[in-house]
N, C-alpha and C positions, 0 to 999 in steps of 0.2 A: 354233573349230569344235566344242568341246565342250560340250554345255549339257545338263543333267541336265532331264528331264519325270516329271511326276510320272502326267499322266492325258492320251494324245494329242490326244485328242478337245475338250477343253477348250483345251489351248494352241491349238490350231488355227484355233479361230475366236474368240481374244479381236478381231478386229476387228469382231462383229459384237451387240456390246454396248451397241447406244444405241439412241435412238428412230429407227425411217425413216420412208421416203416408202412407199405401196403403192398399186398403179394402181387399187383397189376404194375403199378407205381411208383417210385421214389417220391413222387413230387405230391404224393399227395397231401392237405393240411389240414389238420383241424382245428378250425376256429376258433370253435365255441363246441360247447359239450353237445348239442345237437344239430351245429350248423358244420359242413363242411365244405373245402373248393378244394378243385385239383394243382391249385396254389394261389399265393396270398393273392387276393383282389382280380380272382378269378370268378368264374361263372358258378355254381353251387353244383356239386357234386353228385350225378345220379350212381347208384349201386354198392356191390358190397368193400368193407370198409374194416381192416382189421388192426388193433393195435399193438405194441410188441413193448414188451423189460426191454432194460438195454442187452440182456442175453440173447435174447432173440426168442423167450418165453413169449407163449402167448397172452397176450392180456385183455384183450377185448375185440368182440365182434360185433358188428348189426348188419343193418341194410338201411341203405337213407335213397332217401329223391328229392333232389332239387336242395341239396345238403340237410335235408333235417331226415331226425330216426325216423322209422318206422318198422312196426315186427319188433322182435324180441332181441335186446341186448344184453351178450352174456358176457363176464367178465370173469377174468381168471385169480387166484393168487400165485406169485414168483412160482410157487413149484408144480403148476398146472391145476391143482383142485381146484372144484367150480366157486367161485364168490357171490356173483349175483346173477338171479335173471329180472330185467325189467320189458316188461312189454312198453311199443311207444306208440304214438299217433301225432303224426307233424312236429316229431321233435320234444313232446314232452311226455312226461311215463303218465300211462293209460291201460288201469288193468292192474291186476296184482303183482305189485314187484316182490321179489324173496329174495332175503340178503343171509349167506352162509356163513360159518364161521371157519375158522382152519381143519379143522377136523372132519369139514364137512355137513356137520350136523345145522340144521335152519336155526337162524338167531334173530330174525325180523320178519315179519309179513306188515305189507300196505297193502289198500287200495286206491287208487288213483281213476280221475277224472279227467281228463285233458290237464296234467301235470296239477293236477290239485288235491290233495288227501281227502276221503270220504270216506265213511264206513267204517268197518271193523282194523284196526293194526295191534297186533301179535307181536312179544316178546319173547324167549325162550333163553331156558337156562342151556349149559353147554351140554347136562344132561341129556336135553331135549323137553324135559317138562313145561310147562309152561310158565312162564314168570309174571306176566301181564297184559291184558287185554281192554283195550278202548277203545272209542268211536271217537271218528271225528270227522268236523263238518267245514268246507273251505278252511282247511290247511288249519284246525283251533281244535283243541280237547273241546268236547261238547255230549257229554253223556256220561254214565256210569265207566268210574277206569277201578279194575278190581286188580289188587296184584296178589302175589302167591307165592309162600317161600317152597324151597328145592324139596320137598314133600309133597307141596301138591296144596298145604293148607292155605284158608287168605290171609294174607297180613291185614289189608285194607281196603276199603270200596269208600270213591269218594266221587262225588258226583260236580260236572264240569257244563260252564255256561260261556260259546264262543271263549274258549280259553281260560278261563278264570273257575277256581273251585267256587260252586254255586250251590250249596245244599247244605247235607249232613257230609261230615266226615269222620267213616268211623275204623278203628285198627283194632285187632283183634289178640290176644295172647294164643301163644302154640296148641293151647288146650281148647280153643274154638271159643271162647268167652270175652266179651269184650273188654278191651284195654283201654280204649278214649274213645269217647266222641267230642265231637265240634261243630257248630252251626256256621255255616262260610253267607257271606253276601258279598257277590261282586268281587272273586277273591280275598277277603279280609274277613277275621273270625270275631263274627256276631253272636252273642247271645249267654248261653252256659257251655263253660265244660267239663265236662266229667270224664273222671277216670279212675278206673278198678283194679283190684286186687285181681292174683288169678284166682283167687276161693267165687269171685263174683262179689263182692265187699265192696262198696265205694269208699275210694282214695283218698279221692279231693273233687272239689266242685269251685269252678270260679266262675265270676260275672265278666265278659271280655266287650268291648267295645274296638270298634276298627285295629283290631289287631293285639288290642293293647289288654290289659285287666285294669278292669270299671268297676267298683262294687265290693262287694262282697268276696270272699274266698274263703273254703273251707279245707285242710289238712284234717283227716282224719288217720288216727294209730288203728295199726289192723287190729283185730280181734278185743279192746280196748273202749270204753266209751271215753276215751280223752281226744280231745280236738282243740286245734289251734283254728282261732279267727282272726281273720283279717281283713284289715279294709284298704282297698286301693284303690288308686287315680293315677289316671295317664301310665298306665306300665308300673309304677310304681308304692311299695308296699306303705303305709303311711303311718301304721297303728297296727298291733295285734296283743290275742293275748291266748295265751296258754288256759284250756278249759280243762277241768277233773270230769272224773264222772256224777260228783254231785252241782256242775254248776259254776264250780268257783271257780272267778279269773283271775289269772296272774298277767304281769304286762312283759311283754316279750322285749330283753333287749336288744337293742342294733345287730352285735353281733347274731342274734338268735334269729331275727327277720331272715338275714340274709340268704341264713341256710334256707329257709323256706324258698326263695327263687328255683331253686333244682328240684324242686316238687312241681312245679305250677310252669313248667316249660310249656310254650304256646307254639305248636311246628305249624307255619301258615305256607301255604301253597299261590303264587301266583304264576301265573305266566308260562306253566309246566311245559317242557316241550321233553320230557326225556325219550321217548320213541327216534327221535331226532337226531340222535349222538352220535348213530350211526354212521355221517357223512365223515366222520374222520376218519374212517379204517380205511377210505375209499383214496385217500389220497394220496 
C-alpha cells in the first residue's frame, strides 16, 4: 500500500499514452495524459477527445484546448460502468476527482488544486462505508488521517507533518478502548509506548528512541501482578528479569528474551501515501 509519487497528475494517467481511436478522426494522438495533437509533432489539439478498449468500449472522454484537459474527464471500465470523474484546468485535475470501483459504488474522493492534492481525500469500503479520511496539503499527509474498520468503528487516528507521522499515534480495540499509542517526531517513534488490554489494563510500556527501543520496557501479565523488565539499547533487548508479585527477580534466559520481541512490535509510519494506490486500477 505504500508507493512513493513523484508528480500525481502524471501517474494518473500513464494509461493514456498511446495512439486512439476519435469519433472526428483517426489521426488523432495522445501525447501525454493531458497534452494532445491531431498527430505526432503536430499543432496541440483544440475540442472534444474520446478514447476507446480495443473492442471498441468506450473508455474515456473530456474536452481539451490547445491539447490540455479542461472540464470533466470521465472514464470507463471494459464493460461500460463509470470509473472516474476528474475535473481539469490547463491539463491538470482541479476540483474533486471520484474514483469508482467495479460495482459502481465510490472507492476514492480527492481534492485538487491546479493538479496538486489539498484538503480532505476519502477512502471507502466496497460497502460504501467509509474507510479513511485525511487532509492533505501540496500533494503530503498533513493533518489528522483517522481510518475505520467495515463497521464504521476507528481503528486509528494518527496525526501527519508534510508527510511524515508527527504527533500521537493512537489504535484502538473493536470495543472502542485503546490498543497503543505512540509519540511520532518527524516520522520516527519518539518517547513511550504503551499498549492495552481490551479490559483497559496496560500491556506493556517501552522507552523508544528514533524508531528503535531506548530504555526501559515493561511486559505486564493481565490480570496478574507479575511483569517482565527490561532493559534495551539500539532496538535491542540486553538484560531482563521475570518479576513475581512480591518483587522478586528472576533473570530471563536468551531463549526467554526473545519471546518478549512479539510483545514490544514498534509499527512506525513514514512516508504514507496509501490514498495513492489508486493510480494502478487505472492502467
Amino acid at each position: 500500500m505504500k508507493k512513493i509519487f513523484s508528480f500525481l497528475c502524471i501517474i494518473f494517467f500513464t494509461a493514456f499514452l498511446h495512439a486512439e481511436k476519435h469519433p472526428l478522426s483517426k489521426e488523432i494522438f495522445f501525447s501525454s495524459s493531458v497534452f494532445i495533437t491531431a498527430k505526432k509533432n503536430s499543432k496541440p489539439y483544440s475540442g472534444i477527445a474520446d478514447k476507446f478498449y480495443s473492442d471498441g468500449q468506450h473508455e474515456m472522454s473530456g474536452f481539451f484546448i490547445n491539447g490540455k484537459a479542461y472540464g470533466t474527464l470521465i472514464g470507463y471500465y471494459p464493460d461500460g460502468t463509470l470509473h472516474y470523474t476528474m475535473p481539469c484546468y490547463k491539463g491538470n485535475p482541479d476540483g474533486k476527482v471520484k474514483i469508482y470501483n467495479k460495482d459502481g459504488v465510490l472507492e476514492y474522493e480527492f481534492n485538487f488544486n491546479r493538479g496538486v492534492a489539498q484538503g480532505t481525500a476519502k477512502k471507502y469500503y466496497f460497502n460504501g462505508r467509509l474507510k479513511s479520511k485525511a487532509n492533505y496539503r501540496d500533494n503530503k499527509l498533513d493533518g489528522l488521517e483517522i481510518v475505520y474498520d467495515k463497521n464504521g468503528k476507528i481503528e486509528s487516528k494518527t496525526t501527519y507533518s508534510n508527510g511524515l507521522v508527527h504527533g500521537k499515534s493512537v489504535h484502538y480495540h473493536k470495543n472502542g478502548k485503546i490498543a497503543s499509542e505512540t509519540k511520532f517526531i518527524n516520522g520516527k517513534a519518539e518517547g513511550e509506548l504503551k499498549t492495552y488490554f481490551k479490559s483497559g489494563e496496560i500491556a506493556s510500556k517501552a522507552d523508544l528512541k528514533n524508531n528503535l527501543l531506548n530504555g526501559k520496557a515493561i511486559i505486564f501479565e493481565k490480570g496478574s501482578g507479575y511483569f517482565i523488565d527490561l532493559t534495551c539499547r539500539d532496538g535491542n533487548i540486553i538484560k531482563g528479569y521475570f518479576v513475581n508479585e512480591s518483587g522478586k527477580k528472576k533473570v530471563l534466559r536468551k531463549s526467554q528474551i526473545n519471546k518478549c520481541y512479539r510483545n514490544l512490535s514498534v509499527e512506525t509510519y513514514t512516508n504514507k501515501t496509501d490514498f495513492f494506490v489508486f493510480y494502478k486500477d487505472l492502467k
